[in-house]
BALOBA-1460 file (C-alpha; in Angstrom, 3 decimals):
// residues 232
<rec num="1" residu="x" x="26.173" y="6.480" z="8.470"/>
<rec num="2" residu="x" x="22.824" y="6.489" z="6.815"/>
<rec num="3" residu="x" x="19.533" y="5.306" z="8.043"/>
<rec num="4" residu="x" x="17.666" y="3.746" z="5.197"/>
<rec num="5" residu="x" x="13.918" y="3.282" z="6.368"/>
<rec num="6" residu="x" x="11.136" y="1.288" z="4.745"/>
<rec num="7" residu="x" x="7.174" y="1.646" z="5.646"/>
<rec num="8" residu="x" x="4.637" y="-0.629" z="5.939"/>
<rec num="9" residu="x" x="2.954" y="-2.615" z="8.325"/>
<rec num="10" residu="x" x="4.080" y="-5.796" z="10.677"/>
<rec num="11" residu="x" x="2.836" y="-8.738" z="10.018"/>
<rec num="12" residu="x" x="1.998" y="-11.524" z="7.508"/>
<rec num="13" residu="x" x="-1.372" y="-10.383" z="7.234"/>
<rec num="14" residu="x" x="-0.161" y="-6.649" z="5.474"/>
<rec num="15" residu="x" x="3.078" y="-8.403" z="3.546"/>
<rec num="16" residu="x" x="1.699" y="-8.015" z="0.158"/>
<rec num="17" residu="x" x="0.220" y="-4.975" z="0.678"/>
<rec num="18" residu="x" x="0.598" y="-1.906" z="-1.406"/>
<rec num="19" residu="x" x="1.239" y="-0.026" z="1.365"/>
<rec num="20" residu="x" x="4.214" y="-2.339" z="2.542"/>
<rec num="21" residu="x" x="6.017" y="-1.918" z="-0.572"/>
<rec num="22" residu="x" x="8.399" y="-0.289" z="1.270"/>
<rec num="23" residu="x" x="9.254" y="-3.043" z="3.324"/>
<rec num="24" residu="x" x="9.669" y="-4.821" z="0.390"/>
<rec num="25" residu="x" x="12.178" y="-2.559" z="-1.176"/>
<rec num="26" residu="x" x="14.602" y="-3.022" z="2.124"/>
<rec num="27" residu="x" x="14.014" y="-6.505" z="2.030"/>
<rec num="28" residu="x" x="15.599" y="-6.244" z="-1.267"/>
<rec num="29" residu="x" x="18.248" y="-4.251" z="-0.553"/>
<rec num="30" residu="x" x="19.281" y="-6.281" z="2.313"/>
<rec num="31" residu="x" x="19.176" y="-9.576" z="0.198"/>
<rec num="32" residu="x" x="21.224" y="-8.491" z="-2.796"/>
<rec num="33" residu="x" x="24.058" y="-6.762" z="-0.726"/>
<rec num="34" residu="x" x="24.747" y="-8.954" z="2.255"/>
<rec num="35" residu="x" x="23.139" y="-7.065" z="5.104"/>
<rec num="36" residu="x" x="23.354" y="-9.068" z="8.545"/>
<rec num="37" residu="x" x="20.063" y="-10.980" z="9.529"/>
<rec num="38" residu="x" x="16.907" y="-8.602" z="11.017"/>
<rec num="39" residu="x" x="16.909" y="-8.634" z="14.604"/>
<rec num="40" residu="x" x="14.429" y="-6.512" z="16.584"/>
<rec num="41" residu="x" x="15.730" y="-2.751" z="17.563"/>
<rec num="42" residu="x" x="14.057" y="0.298" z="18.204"/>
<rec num="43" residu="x" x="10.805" y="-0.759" z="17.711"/>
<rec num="44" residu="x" x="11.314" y="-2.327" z="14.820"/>
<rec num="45" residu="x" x="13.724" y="-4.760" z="13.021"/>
<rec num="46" residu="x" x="17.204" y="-3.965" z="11.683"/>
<rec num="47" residu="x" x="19.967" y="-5.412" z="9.209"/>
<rec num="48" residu="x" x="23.367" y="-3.516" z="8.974"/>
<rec num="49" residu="x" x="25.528" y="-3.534" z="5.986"/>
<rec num="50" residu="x" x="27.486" y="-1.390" z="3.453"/>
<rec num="51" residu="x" x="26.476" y="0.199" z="0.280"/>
<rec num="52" residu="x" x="29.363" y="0.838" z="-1.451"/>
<rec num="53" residu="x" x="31.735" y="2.975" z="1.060"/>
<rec num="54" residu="x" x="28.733" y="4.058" z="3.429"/>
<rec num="55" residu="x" x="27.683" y="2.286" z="6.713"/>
<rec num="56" residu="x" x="24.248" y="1.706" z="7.058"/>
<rec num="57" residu="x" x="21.268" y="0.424" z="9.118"/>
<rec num="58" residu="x" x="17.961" y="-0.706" z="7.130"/>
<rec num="59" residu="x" x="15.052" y="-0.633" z="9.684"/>
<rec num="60" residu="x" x="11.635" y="-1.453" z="9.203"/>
<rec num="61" residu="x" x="9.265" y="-0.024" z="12.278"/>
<rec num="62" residu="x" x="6.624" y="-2.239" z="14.158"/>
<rec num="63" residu="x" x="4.707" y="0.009" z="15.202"/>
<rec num="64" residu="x" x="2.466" y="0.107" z="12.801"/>
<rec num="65" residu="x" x="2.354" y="2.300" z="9.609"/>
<rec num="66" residu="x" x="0.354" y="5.590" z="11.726"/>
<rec num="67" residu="x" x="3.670" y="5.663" z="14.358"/>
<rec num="68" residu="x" x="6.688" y="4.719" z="12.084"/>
<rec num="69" residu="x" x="8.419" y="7.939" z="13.775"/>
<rec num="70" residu="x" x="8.781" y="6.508" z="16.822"/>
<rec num="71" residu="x" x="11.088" y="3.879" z="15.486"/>
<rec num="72" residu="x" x="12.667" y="6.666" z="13.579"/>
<rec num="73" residu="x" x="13.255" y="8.789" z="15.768"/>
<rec num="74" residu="x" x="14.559" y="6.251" z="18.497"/>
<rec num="75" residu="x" x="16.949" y="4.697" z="15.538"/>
<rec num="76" residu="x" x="18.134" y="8.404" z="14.775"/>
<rec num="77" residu="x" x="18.962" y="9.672" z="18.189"/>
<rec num="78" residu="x" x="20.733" y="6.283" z="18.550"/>
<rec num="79" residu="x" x="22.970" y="6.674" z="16.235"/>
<rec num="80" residu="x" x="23.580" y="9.949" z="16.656"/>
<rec num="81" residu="x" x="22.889" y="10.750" z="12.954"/>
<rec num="82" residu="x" x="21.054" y="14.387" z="11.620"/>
<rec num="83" residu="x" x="17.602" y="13.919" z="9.574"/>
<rec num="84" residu="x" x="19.387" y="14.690" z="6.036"/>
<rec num="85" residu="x" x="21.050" y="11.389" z="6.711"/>
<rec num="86" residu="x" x="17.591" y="9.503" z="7.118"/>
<rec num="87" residu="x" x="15.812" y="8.033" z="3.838"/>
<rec num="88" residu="x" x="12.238" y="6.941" z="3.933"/>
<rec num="89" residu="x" x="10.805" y="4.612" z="1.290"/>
<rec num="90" residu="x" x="6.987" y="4.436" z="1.005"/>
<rec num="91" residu="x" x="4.333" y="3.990" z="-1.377"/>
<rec num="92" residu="x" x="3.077" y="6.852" z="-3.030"/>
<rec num="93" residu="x" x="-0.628" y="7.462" z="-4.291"/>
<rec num="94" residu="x" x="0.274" y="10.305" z="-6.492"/>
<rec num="95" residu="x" x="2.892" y="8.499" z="-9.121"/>
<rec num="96" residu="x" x="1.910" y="5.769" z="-11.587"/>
<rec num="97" residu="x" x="2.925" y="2.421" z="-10.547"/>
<rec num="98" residu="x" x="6.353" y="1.533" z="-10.816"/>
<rec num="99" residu="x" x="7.054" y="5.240" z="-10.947"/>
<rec num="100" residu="x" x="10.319" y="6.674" z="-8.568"/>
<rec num="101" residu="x" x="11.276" y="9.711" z="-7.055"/>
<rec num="102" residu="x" x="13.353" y="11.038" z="-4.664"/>
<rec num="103" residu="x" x="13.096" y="14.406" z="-2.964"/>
<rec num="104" residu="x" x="14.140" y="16.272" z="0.198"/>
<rec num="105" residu="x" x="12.080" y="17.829" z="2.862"/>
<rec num="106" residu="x" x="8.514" y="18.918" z="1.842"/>
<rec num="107" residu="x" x="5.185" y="17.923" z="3.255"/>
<rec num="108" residu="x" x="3.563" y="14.520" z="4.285"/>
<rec num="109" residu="x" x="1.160" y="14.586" z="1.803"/>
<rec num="110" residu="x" x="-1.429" y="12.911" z="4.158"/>
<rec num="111" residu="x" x="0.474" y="10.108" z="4.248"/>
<rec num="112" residu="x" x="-0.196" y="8.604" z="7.641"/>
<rec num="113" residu="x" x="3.787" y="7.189" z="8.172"/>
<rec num="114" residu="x" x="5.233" y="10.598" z="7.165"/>
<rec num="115" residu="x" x="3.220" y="12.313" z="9.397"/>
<rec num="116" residu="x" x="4.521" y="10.649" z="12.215"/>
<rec num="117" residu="x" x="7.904" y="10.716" z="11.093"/>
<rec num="118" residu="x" x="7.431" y="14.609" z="10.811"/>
<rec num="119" residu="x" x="6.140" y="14.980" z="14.132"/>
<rec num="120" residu="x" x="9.687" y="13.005" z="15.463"/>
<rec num="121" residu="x" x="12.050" y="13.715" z="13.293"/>
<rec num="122" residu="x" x="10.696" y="17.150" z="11.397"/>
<rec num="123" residu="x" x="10.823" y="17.268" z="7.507"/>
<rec num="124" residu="x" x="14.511" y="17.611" z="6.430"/>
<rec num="125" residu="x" x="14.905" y="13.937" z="5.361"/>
<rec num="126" residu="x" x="15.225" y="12.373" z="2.035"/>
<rec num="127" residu="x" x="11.968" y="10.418" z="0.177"/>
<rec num="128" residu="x" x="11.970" y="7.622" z="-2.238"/>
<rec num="129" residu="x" x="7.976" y="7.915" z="-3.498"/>
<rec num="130" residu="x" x="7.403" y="4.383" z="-5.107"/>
<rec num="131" residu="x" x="4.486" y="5.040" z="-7.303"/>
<rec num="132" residu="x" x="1.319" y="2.677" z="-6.888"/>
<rec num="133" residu="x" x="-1.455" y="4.692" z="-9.026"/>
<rec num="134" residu="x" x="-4.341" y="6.000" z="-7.086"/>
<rec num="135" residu="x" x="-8.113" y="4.199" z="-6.731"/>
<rec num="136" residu="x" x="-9.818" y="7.290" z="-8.184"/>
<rec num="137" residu="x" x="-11.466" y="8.725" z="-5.049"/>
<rec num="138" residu="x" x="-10.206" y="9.233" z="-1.901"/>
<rec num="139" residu="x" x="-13.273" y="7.448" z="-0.624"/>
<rec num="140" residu="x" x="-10.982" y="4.396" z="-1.689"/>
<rec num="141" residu="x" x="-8.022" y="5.271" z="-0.480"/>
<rec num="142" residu="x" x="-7.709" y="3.040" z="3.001"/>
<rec num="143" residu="x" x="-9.130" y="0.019" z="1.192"/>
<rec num="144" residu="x" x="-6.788" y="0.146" z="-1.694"/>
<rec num="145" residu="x" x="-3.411" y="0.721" z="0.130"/>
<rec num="146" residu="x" x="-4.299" y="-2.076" z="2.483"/>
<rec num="147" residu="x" x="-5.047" y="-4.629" z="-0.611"/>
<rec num="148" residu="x" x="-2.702" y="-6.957" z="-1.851"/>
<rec num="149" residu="x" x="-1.025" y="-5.909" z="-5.081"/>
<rec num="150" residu="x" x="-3.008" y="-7.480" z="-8.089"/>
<rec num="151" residu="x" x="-0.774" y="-10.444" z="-9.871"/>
<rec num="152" residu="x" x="-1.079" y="-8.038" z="-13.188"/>
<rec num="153" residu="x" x="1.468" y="-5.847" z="-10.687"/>
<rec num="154" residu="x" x="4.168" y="-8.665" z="-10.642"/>
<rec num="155" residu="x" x="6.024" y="-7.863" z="-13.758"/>
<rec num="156" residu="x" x="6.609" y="-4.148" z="-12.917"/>
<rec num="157" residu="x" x="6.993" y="-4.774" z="-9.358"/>
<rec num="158" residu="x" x="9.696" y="-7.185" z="-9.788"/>
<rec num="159" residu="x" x="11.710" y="-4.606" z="-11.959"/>
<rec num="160" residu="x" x="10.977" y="-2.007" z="-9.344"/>
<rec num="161" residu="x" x="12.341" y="-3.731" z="-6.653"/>
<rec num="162" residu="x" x="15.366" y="-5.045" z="-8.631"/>
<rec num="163" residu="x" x="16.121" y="-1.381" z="-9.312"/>
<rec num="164" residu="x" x="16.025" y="-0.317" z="-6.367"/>
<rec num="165" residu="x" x="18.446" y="-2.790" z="-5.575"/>
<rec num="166" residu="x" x="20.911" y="-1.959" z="-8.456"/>
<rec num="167" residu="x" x="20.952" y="1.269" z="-7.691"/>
<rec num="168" residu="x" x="21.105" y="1.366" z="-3.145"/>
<rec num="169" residu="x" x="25.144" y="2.479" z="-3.560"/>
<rec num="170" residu="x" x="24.262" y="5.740" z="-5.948"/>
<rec num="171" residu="x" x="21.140" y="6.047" z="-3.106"/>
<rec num="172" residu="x" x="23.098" y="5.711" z="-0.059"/>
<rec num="173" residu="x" x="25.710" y="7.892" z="-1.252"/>
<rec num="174" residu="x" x="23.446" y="11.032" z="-2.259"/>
<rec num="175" residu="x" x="23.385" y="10.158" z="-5.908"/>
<rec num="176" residu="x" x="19.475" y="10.575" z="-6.848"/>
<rec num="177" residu="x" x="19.943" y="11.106" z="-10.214"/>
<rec num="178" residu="x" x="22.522" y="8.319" z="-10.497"/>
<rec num="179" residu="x" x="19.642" y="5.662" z="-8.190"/>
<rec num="180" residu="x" x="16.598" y="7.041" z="-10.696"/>
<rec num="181" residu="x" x="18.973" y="6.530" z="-13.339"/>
<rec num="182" residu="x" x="19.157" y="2.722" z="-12.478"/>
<rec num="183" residu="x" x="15.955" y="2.430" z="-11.429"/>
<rec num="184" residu="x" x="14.618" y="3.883" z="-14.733"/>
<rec num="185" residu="x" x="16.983" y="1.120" z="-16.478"/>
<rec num="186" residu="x" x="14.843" y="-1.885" z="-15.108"/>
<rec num="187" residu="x" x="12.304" y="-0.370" z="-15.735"/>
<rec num="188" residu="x" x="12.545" y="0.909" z="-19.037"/>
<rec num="189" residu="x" x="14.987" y="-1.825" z="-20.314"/>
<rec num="190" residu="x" x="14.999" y="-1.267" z="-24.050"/>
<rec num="191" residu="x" x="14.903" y="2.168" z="-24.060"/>
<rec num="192" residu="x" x="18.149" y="3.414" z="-25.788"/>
<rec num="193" residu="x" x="20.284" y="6.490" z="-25.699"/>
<rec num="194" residu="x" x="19.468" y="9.681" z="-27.250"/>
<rec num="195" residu="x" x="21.135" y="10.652" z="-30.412"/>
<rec num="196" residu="x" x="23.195" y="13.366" z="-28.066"/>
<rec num="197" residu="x" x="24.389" y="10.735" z="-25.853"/>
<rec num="198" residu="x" x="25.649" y="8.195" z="-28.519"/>
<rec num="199" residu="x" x="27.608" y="10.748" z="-29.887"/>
<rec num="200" residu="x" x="29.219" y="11.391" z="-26.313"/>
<rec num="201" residu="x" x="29.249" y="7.855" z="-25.362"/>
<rec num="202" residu="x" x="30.280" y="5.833" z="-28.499"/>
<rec num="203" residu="x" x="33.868" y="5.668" z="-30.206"/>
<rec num="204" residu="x" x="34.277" y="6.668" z="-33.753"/>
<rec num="205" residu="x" x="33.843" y="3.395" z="-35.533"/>
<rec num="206" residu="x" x="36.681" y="1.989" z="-36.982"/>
<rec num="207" residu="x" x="36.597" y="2.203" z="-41.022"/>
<rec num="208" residu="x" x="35.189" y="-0.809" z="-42.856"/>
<rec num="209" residu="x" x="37.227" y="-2.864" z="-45.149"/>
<rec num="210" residu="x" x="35.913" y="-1.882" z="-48.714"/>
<rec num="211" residu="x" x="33.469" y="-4.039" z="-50.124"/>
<rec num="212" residu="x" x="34.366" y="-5.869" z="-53.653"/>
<rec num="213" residu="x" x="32.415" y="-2.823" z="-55.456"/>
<rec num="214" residu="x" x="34.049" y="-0.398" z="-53.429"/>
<rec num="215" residu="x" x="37.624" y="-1.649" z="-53.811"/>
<rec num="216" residu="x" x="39.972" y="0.712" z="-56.226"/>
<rec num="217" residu="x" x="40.656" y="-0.669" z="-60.024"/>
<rec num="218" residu="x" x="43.667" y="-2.687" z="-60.706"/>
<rec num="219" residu="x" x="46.320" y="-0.584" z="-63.161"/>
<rec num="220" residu="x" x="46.910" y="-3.141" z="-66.104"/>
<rec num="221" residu="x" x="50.445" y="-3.799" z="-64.544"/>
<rec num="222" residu="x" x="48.744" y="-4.824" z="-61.338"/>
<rec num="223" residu="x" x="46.467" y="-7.650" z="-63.358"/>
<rec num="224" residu="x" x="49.395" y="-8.929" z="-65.410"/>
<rec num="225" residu="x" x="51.282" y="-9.019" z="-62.629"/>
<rec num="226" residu="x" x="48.389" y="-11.318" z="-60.660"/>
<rec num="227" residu="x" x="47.879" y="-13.329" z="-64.035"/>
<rec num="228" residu="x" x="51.578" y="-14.004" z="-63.859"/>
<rec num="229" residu="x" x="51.657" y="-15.116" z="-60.412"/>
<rec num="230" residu="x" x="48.741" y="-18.192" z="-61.114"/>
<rec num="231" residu="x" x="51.004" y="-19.578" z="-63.869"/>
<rec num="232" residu="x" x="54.580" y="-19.640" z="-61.481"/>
């Protein structure tokens, strides 16, 4: 059973904030793979589903961004589940936007909603860090997380989320690599693969049928042969 948790904050006054875009990457989830309807739970809301052979339960807390743990931490005792088994999704102030990446344990980072997940849950559980570029000065901070994303966002936003999406099995199953990997393919759609890899990946073509130039010379036999043939 994993816990997949998204941050933000309630309300359809925060939707389209940056800080919410993890909300909007369970929404996703839940959409694309058939999760049952939110309903309110543990001081949040909830959808259950599968991702590929794992159970799990998407939650997005109430509480407000500052004491996500509680909802955590309620969720998590619940269902009787260890914090390894618990991934957060939040924005992250440190990665370019539409950047992901996904790490285990470490600090909070001052991030308000993993601080209070720390303080409930401690800091053995898996991150996704959803990149959304940084105002410049920490002055700024509050006022930019708690804007809407600019309509110049859409575009990368949209492939973001639909990444996310593509790759939730590889994520719920402990794959990071494998969920980056499909991220990074939404993202980065035209990028191709390395010289190394189409030498792994492709099949030694099959040999082309020589060209008019490149076919061999008829013997003189062979021509009088053909010449013959015209006039049966």
């Amino acid at each position: 059973m994993k816990l997949i948790v998204g941050l933000g904050n309630p309300g359809a006054k925060y939707a389209a904030n940056r800080h919410n875009i993890g909300f909007m990457a369970v929404d996703r989830i839940a959409g694309d793979h058939g999760f049952s309807p939110w309903r309110s739970r543990f001081q949040g809301e909830v959808a259950e589903g599968r991702l590929g052979s794992e159970k799990v339960m998407l939650l997005k807390p109430a509480t407000f961004m500052n004491l996500s743990g509680q909802s955590v931490g309620e969720a998590m005792r619940y269902l009787k589940i260890q914090p390894e088994d618990v991934i957060v999704v939040h924005d992250e102030l440190d990665l370019a936007p539409g950047k992901c990446r996904v790490k285990l344990g470490g600090g909070h980072a001052g991030h308000n909603g993993l601080r209070s997940i720390h303080q409930h849950i401690g800091e053995a559980y898996h991150r996704v860090r959803l990149g959304i570029g940084h105002p410049g000065h920490k002055d700024r901070v509050a006022g930019y997380v708690l804007s809407d994303f600019a309509k110049s966002d859409a575009d990368w936003l949209d492939d973001l989320m639909r990444g996310i999406s593509d790759g939730a099995e590889a994520l719920a199953a402990g794959d990071g690599p494998g969920f980056q990997n499909k991220v990074a393919l939404r993202m980065n759609p035209g990028r191709g693969p390395t010289q190394a890899d189409a030498r792994v990946a492709r099949p030694n073509p099959a040999p082309k049928p020589p060209t008019p130039e490149e076919k061999p010379a008829q013997s003189l036999a062979e021509k009088l042969q053909s010449l013959a043939g015209r006039f049966r």
